[in-house]
Each structure stands twice: as C-alpha cells, then as structure tokens.
N, C-alpha and C positions, 0 to 999 in steps of 0.2 A: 716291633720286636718286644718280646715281655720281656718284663722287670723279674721276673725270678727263673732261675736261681743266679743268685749274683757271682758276678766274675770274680775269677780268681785274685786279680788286680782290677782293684778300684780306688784313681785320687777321691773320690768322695768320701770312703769307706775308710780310718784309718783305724786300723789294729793294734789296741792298749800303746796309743800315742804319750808320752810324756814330756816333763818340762826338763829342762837340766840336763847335763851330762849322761850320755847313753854307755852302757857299757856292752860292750863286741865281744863277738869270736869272731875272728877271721880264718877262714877253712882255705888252704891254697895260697898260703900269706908270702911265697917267694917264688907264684909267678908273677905273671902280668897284674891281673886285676889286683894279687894280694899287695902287690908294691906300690902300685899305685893308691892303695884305699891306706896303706900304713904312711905313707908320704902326708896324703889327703888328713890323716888322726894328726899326725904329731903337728902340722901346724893347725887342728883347732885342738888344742886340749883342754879348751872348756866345755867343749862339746864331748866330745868322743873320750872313753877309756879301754883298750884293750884288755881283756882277762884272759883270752888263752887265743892259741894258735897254731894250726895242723898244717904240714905238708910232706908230701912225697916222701922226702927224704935224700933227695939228690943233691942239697947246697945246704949243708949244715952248718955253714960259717954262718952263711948270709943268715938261717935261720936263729943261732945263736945270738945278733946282732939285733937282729929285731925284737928278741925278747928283752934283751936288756935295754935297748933305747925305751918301751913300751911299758916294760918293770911288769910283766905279763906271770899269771900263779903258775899257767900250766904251759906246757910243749907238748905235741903229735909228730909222731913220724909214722905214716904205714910202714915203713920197711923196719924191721927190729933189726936188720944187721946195719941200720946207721946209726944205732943206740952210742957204741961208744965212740963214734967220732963226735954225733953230738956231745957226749958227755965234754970230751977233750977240748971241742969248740965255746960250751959253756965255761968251762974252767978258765978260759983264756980270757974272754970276756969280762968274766965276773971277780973285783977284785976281793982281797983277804977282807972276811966276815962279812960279806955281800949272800944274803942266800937266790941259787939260782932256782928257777922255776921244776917245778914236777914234770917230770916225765914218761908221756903214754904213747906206747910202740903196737905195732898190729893194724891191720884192716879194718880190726872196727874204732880205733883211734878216733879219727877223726868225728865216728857217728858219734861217740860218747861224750867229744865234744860241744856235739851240738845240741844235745837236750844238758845241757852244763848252764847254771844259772846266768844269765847274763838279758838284755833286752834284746838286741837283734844278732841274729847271724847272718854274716855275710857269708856266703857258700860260690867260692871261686876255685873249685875245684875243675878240671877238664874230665870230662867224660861222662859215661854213666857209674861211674863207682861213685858218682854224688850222689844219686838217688836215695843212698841207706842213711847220711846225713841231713839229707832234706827231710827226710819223712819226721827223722827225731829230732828233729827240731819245730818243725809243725808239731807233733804229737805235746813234745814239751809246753808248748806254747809261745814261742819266741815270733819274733819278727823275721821273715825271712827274706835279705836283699838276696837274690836268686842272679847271680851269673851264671852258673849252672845249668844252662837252656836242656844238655842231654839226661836230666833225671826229670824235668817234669814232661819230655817227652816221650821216656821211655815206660815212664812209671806216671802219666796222665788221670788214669782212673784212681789210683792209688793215692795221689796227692791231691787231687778234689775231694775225696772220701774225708781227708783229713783238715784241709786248709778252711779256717773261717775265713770271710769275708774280710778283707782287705789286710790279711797277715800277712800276703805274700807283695814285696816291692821289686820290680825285675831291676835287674842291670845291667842288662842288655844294651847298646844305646841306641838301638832302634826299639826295643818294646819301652825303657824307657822314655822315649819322645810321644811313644804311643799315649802312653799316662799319661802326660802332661795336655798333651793335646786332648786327652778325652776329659781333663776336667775343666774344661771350657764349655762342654755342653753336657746332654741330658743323655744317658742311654739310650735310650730311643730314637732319641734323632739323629744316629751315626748310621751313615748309608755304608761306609766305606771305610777298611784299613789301607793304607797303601804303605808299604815296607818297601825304605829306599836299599840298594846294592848297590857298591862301588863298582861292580863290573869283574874286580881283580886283575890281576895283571894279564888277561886275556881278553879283555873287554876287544870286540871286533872280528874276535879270529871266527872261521867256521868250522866245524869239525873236523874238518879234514886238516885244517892248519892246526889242529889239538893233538895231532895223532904222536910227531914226535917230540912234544916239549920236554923241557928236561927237568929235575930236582931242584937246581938251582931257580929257573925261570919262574919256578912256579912257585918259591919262596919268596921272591922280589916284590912284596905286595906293594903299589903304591902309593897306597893313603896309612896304611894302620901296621903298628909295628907289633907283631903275635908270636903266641907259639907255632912249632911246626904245622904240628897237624890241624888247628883252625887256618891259618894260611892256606894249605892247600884245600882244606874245605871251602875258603874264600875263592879259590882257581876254577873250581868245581861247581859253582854255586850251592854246594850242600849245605852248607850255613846257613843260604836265604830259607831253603828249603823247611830247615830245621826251624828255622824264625817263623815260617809259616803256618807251621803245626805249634809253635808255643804261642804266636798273636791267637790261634782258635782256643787255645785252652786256657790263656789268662782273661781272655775280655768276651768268651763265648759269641762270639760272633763267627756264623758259619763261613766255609772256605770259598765258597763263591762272592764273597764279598771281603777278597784279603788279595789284593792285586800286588805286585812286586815291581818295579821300575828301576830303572840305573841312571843313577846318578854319580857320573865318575869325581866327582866332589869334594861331596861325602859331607857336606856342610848341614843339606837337610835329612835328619837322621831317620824320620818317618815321617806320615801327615795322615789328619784323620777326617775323612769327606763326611758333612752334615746333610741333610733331607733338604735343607734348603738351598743346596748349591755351594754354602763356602768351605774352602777347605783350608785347614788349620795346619800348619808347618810347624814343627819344631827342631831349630835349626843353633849352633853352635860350628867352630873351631873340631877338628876331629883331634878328640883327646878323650879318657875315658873317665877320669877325674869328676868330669861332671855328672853323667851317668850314677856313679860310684856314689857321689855325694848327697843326690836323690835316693837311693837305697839303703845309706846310712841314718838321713834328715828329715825326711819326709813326716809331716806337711811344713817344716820349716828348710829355707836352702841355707847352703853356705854358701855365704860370700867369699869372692876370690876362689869358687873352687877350680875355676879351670877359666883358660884368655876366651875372653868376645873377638867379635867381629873389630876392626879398623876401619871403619863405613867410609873413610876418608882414601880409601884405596879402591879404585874401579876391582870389581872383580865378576868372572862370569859363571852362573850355574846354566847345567847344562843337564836334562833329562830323556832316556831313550827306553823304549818297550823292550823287553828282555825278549832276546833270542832262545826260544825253548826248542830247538833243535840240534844247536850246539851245545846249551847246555837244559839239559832235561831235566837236571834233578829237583828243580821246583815241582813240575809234573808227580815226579814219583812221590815226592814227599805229599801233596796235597792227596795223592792214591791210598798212600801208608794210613797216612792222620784220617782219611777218609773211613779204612777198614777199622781203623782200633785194635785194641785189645790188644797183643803182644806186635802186632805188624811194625808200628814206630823203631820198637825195641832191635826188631832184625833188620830193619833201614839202618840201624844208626850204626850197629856192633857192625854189620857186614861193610860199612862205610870204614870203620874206623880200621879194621884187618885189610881193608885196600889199599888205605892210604899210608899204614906201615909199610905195606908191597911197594909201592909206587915212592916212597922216598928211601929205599933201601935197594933200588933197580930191579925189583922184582918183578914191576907192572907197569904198563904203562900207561900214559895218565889218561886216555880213553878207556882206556879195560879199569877205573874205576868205576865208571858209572855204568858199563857193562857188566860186569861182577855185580853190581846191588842190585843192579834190576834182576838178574836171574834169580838171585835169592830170594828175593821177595817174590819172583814169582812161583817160585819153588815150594815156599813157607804157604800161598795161598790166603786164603781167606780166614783168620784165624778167629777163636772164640770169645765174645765181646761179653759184657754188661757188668753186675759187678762183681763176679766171682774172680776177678782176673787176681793173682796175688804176687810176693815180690818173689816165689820160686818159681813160679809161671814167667815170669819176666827174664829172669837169670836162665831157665832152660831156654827160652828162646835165644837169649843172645848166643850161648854157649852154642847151639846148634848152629847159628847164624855165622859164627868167629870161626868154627870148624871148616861150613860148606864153602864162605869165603875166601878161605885158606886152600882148599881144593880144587875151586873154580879158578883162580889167579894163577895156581900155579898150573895147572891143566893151559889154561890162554898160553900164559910164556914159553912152555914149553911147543906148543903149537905155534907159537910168533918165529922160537927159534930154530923149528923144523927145514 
C-alpha cells in the first residue's frame, strides 16, 4: 500500500497538538454526543474549556443550562424562532449582573461557529447539514473531532481537498477503535478494516420477517441509547453502511478490504487485521464517552472517561457474518462510496426522507431500503474528480429528498391499494 497521500485520520499524524487546557466548540451540544462530551468537560476542567455552543434549537432550557454551567461567550440556534425562548431560558438562568453569552440564530450559525477561534471542534451535529460546519472548520484550521460521519460522506472530495493530515479525529466509536488500533502498527502493514455492528434489534430476522416491524420495534435498540433516526439506521444497517464509506475515506484504504461483522455485544468496537496475521481489537464497555474523549485528547487520554471491563465476571463475545440479503444496505453503500461524486450525497438524503416515512407510518421498514436503491439507481452514475462542489452536493440531495418523497409515497399507496 503507498504511504501517500495520507489519511484523513492518522494516530501517528497529530494536527497542532498542545499542552494544557484545550478550548471547544461543541456543535450539537443537547443531543447525544453533545451531552455526553459536556458531562465528559465539566469533570476534567483542567483539561477542556467550552467557548461557544450550537444546536437545533428544540430544548432551549437544557441549552441555556449548559451555557451557564460551561460560562461559554457565545450560543447557536439554527431555528431563529427559538431566539426568544432562548433569550427567556438565559434570563432564568443567569442571575442579576451575571452577563449571559452572545447569541447567533440562522443556518449558518453553527458554520460560523466553527471557523470561531478555539483548538478543536467537536461537530455532533446529525445529518448532512454538518457538512458546511465541517468544511469551516477545516478551512479555519481547528482540530476536528468528527461525529458527524454524514458530511464527510456526503462532501468526501470536498473535505479531503481541505483536511491536513491528521486534523481530522473521528468519534465515531468504531472509526474511533479504528485509530487506535492503527497506531499499533505501520500503514502498510494493514491488510484489513473490520467494522463491528450490533445487529440492531433485528439481528436474525429475514426479510421476510422485516416486512411488518413496527416504529416502536425498531426504536428498541439493544445495546446503544440514540436519536430517532440513527436508531433506525442502526435497524437497517445504514449506519454500518455509512461507516463504510467513512473507514475508506479517513484511513484510505480501499472497499474490498473493509469487511463488516456483528457482534451483538458491542464490546469490541472495531479491529484492524496486519499482513502478518494479528489482529488488533479495540475493545471497551459500550458507552460513548470514551470515543468522545479520544476526539477531545488526543494523543493524550482521559482518565476515568468511561467504566472498563470487570474481568472478574465471566462474560461471552460472540461474532456472526452479516446477512446481506436481509439487510443489503452495506452493499449499496460500498456501490455509492464506490461511484463518488455526488452518489454518497443521494444514498444518505434519500435514506434520511425514508426514514422520516417509516417513523411517521408512511413507509414501511422494507420499503426503506427499497426506496434508496431506486434512487440511486435512478441518480446513476454521477460525475467524479475534483470539480465536485458543495452546490453540486446540495442539488443532488435536494433531487434525492424530492424522488424519495415520491417513490415512498407511490409504494404506500400501492401497499394500500
């Protein structure tokens, strides 16, 4: 394998590393990842300092809460009609001659956040409307802990164009196991990515037993507690999917050598096979914490970021070859990442427009991955290298979000004929 050009994510390779207290932006700071990474700061605050903080705009308590535990300069909301509930959430908060944080409302909030002076951003944003935060943040020159798996796969060439060598840290917790296991050995000696998958709460069924699961069932994950829609992508295996076109573009290693396994566990997060036969496990407690604290720390860990193992308790792992007929969407995905160019972008958008169907009884959870495949193969073979740009990228989802929307509902109405 050559040594150039280097991966996206490389432990060898650290990106204007420093000593002392790092100071954050957290992008997405009252979902999942953001609550967990704000947990993870307030008990090291020698380490970590918060300076600003973007979300949604749906829990403006919880947001106002966090700015003031954090004593953060600035607040993001995409939605500007949740300006003055924030405002009124701030007030409540913050007591007489307390001043509270700046506040910036709009869609591109958050991006302006992220070229905003600080050392790293954490980008735990869901979707691809992280993409325009990832870039400016890169562009800026930050560190960037990457939760965000759907902007560098939708915006792939876009973000290599910009990313130096080891700016970007995933937090992911199977690309991050990937890191870690890869700075064990040499580039070149890596035969193999293997990306572990829980299975999700349908691990076993066959298609046909897919046909009528319901909303609830398929929010019932058994190992990981998410939002909606990664949940069902977890039902679906479009996550794995999605992890498989982000392991090719952080560690460039091609698709034919990025295998997928289930492990209903979830203890070993991924493993990376050497030329010489051994393979390397990175294995923890499923919690995200850890993950989060490598994308924060890196090359240094934090201690206490998340529980070990109790070796003092028999326990059994257990690993099985993925059924790609019940669930195909690793195939399609390895197809997409395979074409380039705008292809990922209509995978992901027409995934994310099904999976609003399908938890709104619109679709059912077969006619997911029915629905993407036609699209993509609708969309075709689309135009690569490096003229691809982020209007190129946005027209395709936009196209992508439309046909998806027409296809789904054309199936239902035909389901309910």
């Amino acid at each position: 394998m050559s040594d150039s050009p280097a991966p996206l994510a490389d432990p060898h390779l650290v990106f204007d590393a420093v000593e002392g207290r790092r100071d954050l932006v957290i992008l997405g700071s009252t979902g999942s990842i953001g609550t967990q990474a704000i947990d993870l700061v307030l008990r090291n605050p020698d380490r970590f300092r918060v300076t600003a903080l973007s979300a949604a705009g749906g829990r403006v308590a919880l947001l106002a809460e966090q700015a003031r535990l954090l004593k953060v300069r600035t607040v993001a909301v995409a939605s500007p009609e949740a300006v003055p509930a924030l405002r009124e959430a701030l007030r409540k908060e913050y007591g007489a001659g307390e001043q509270p944080p700046e506040i910036l409302a709009g869609p591109d909030a958050a991006t302006e956040l992220a070229g905003s002076e600080c050392h790293t951003v954490l980008n735990g944003i869901t979707g691809s409307i992280g993409l325009a935060p990832t870039l400016a943040a890169l562009k800026a020159g930050r560190t960037l802990a990457l939760a965000n798996k759907e902007s560098l796969i939708v915006g792939g060439p876009l973000v290599k164009a910009l990313a130096a060598p080891g700016q970007i840290i995933p937090v992911d917790s199977e690309h991050a196991a990937l890191f870690q296991a890869l700075a064990a050995g040499k580039r070149a000696d890596v035969r193999k990515l293997v990306v572990t998958a829980s299975g999700g709460p349908f691990r076993g069924r066959t298609r046909s037993e897919l046909a009528d699961v319901t909303r609830e069932q398929a929010l019932n994950h058994p190992t990981w507690a998410m939002g909606p829609v990664i949940t069902v992508n977890s039902a679906t295996l479009v996550n794995k999917g999605l992890e498989v076109i982000e392991a090719h573009l952080l560690y460039d290693i091609p698709f034919d050598r990025i295998e997928v396994v289930v492990h209903p566990q979830s203890y070993v997060h991924s493993m990376v096979e050497f030329t010489d036969g051994s393979t390397l496990a990175q294995a923890t407690p499923p919690d995200m914490r850890g993950p989060i604290a490598i994308g924060l720390g890196w090359p240094q860990r934090v201690p206490g970021a998340a529980p070990a193992f109790d070796w003092t308790k028999a326990s059994t792992w257990e690993f099985f070859p993925l059924d790609t007929e019940a669930f195909p969407s690793v195939g399609l995905a390895r197809h997409v990442g395979t074409l380039g160019g705008t292809a990922p972008a209509v995978f992901n958008a027409a995934n994310e427009e099904c999976v609003d169907a399908f938890l709104d009884g619109r679709l059912a959870f077969n006619g997911i991955m029915d629905t993407v495949t036609a699209v993509v193969e609708e969309h075709g073979t689309p135009a690569t290298g490096t003229s691809l740009t982020v209007a190129d990228v946005l027209e395709a989802e936009a196209w992508a979000r439309t046909r998806a929307r027409e296809l789904s509902a054309k199936a239902t109405a035909e389901a309910r004929a």
